[in-house]
N, C-alpha and C positions, 0 to 999 in steps of 0.2 A: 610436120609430124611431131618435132622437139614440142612444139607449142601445145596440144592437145594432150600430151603426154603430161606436162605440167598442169593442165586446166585440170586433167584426171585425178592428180594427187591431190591440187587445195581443194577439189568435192570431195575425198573419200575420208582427208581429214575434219574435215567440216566436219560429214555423216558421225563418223567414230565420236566428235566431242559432245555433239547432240546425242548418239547410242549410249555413248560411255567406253569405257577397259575395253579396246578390241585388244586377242591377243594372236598371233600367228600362232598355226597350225599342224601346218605343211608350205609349202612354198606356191601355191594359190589360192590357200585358204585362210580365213581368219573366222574366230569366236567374237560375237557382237551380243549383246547383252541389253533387254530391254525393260524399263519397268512400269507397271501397273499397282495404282495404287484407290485405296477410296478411303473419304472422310465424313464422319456428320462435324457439319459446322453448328452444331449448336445454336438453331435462333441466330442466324445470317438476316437479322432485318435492319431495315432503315429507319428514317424515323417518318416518314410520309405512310398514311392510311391508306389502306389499297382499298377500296367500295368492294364492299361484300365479303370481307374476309376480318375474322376475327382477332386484330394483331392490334387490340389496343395494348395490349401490356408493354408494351415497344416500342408507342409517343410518348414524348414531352412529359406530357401530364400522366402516364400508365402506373402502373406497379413498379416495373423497373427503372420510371426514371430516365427514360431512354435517349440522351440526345447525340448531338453531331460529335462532340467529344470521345463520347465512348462509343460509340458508331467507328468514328474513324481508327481508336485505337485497335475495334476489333478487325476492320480491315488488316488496317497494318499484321496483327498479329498472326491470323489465319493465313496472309499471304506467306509469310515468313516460314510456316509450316510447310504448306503446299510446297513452295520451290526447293526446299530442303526433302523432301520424297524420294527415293530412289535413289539421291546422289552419292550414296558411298562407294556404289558400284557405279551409277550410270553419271558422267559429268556433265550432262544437260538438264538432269531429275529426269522425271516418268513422261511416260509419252502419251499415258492418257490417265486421269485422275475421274472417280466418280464421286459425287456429291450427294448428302442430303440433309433436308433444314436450311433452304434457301428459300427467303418470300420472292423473289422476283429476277427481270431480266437486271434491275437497275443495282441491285447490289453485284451481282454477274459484273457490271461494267464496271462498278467500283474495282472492286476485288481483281480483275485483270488487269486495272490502271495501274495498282500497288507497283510499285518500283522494283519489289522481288519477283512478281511475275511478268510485269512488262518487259522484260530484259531478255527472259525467255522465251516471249512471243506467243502466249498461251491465247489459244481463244477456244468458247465453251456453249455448247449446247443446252438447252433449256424449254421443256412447253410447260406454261402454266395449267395446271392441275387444280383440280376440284375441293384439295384439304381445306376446311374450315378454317384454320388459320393461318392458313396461306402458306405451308412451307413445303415444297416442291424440292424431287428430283430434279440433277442436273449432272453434266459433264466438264471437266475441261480436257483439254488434249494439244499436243503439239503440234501443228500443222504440216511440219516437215519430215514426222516420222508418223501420225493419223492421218489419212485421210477420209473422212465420213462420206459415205453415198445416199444415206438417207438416216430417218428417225422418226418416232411418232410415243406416243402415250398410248397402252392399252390399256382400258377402264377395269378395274376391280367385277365383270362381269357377275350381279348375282352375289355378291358379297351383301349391299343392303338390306337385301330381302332375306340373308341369309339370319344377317345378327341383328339388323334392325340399328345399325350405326354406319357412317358411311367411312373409307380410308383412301390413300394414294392411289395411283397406278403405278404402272410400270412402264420405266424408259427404256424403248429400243433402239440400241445404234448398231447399224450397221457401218462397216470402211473398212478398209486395206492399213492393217498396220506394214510399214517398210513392206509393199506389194502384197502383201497376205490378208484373203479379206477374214474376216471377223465380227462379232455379232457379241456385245454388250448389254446385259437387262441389270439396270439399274432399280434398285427397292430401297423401299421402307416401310417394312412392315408392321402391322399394326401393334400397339405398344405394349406392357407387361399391364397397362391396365385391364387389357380384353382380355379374354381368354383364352386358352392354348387351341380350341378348334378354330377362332377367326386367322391366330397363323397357318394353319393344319390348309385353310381353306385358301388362303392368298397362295400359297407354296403350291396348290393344288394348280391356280392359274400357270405359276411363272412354270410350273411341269410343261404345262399345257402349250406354252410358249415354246417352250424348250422342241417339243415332240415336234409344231408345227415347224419349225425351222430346220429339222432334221427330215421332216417329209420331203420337203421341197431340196434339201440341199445333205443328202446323209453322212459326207463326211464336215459338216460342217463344224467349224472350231466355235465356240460360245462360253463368254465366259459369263458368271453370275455373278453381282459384288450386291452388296448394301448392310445398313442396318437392319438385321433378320430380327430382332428384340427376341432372339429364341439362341442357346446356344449351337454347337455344332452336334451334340448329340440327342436334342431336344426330336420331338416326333416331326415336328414341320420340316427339317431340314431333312433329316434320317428315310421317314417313310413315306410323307407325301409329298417331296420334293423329288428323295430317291438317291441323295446325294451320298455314297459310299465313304468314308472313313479310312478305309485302309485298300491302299493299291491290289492286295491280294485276292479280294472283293469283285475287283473291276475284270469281266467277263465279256467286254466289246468296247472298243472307242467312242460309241454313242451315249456311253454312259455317263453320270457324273461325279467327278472327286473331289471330296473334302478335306484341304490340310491342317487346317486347325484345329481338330480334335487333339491332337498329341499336343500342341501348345498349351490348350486349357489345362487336359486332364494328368498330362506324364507330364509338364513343363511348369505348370501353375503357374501360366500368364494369362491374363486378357485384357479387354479394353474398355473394362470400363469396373468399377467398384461399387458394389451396391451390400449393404450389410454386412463391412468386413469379406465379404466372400468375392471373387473374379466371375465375373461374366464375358465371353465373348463371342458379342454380338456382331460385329460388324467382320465381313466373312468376305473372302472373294474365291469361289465354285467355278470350274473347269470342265470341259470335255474331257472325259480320257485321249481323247487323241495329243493333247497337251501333254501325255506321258512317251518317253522310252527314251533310247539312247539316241536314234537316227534323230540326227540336226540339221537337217538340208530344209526344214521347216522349223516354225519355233517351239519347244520344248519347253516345258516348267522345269524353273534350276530350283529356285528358293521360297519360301514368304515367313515375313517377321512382320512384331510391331513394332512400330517407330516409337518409343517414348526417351528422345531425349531427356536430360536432367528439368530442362525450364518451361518444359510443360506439363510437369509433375510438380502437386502439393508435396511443400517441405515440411510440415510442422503438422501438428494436431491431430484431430481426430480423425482426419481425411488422408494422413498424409500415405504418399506412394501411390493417389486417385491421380488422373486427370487433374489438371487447372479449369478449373471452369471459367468464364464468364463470368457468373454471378452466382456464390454460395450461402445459402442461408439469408435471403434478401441482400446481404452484401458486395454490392462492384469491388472484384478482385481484379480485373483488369489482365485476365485470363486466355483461353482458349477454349476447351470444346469437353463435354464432360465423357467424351470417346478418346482412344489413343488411336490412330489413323495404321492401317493395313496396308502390306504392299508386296508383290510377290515380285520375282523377277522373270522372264525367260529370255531363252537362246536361243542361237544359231549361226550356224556357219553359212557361212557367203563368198562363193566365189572372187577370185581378185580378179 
């Protein structure tokens, strides 16, 4: 009995270091804290030609100049972000990160190999996608607090025929965060080059997405993350998504909530800088069931951006942007021209 009793404690401390801050409660219960995060990595390619995708800009010989050098440094660098995600609260980082602006499985492998994520044992989800230039949705996740039970890409249904240009899909993960299952739609929506109805129309699918998974399962938890290239109070998000703004709004659990509206517009943050002015694009969308005080399931506590100091421009005309990559044809030896998103939730759990 003495022996089990010990086996019970180095799991539970394990769990808590991978969760993060547990803090007691009452005397069989504890608060556990879990985070969820997304990132565009900015032109995550290699320097190998993928057949049938447009990613010269990214060889040897491209625009950018693109080799194993600076390949590697941006590994290095993007890992470095990623594992630092969620840790201020959670000491293992986040238990599932969404992606986007990745050409392939093989950067995927790189990127996990990095010495900052390989420690934490991240492994990541991935279906090549039909983008022109090759840069695809993806996931990572922790294996010991996700479990995935499935996934697939749903096509832009009627989008081409709609604008007569073609764009991404959308990633669906389904898995059991810490027992609880959960349902992921991963985007990237089509860019500020198209126009405001090609978002209006892809937000129209991922609804679509949303309804169907509430058919079949009606208290189902779902959460939405990606770069929306629209902000949170734009029409795509607001009326053909449906995604509500303010908790007071929200009139059934099956609906959807949006917290970074009061970030952009009462807070004047976002993530990313375009004409002196904040935009922010990259959003991560909730059920309301995500909302209220009962914690015997997990609940939304927080969400902020991450922009520490060293992935923020010091100087110039840029400066208080994102780090990029590569600004003004110049290798800056950067990061991502987004600051990365990340929310947290709880729960109490039985001892």
């Amino acid at each position: 009995m003495r022996k089990i009793f010990v086996v019970l404690i180095v799991l539970f401390a394990g769990i808590s270091w991978t969760i993060g801050n547990s803090q007691r409660v009452s005397s069989n219960k504890r608060t556990i804290y879990c985070g969820v995060a997304f990132y565009n990595q900015e032109n995550l390619f290699d320097t190998i030609h993928d057949q049938g995708k447009h990613d010269e800009d990214f060889l040897p010989d491209g625009s950018y100049r693109w080799n194993t050098l600076k390949y590697n440094h941006k590994l290095a660098n993007m890992s470095k972000v990623l594992s630092e995600l969620c840790t201020d609260r959670v000491k293992g980082g986040a238990a599932f990160i969404g992606l986007s602006e990745v050409e392939n499985s093989r950067v995927l492998d790189d990127l996990i190999a990095q010495p900052a994520l390989k420690e934490k044992g991240y492994r990541y989800i991935h279906v090549e996608g039909p983008d022109a230039r090759g840069i695809d949705c993806a996931a990572l996740y922790n294996p010991r607090l996700f479990k995935p039970t499935g996934w697939k890409l749903i096509p832009p249904t009627g989008y081409y025929e709609a604008t007569g240009y073609g764009t991404r899909g959308f990633l669906l993960i389904d898995g059991s965060l810490l027992g609880e299952q959960m349902h992921f739609i991963i985007n990237h929506w089509p860019s500020r080059a198209a126009n405001s109805y090609s978002r209006e129309f892809v937000a129209k699918i991922v609804r679509g997405i949303v309804d169907s998974i509430q058919a079949e399962e009606p208290n189902a938890k779902i959460i939405i993350m990606g770069d929306l290239n629209d902000d949170p109070d734009s029409r795509s998000v607001t009326t053909a998504l449906g995604a509500k703004l303010s908790t007071k709004k929200i009139k059934n659990k099956k609906e959807l909530y949006n917290p970074w509206g009061i970030k952009l517009r009462k807070e004047g943050q976002g993530t990313l800088l375009y004409d002196n002015m904040w935009n922010l694009f990259d959003q991560i969308i909730f059920t309301a069931n995500f909302l209220g005080d009962d914690r015997s399931d997990f609940k939304f506590f927080k969400n902020e951006i991450y922009r520490p100091e060293y992935i923020t421009t010091k100087t110039g005309r840029y400066k208080g942007s994102p780090k990029r990559t590569t600004g003004s044809g110049v290798w800056q030896d950067g990061y991502s021209d987004h600051f990365p998103t990340q929310i947290y939730l709880v729960k109490e759990i039985s001892m």
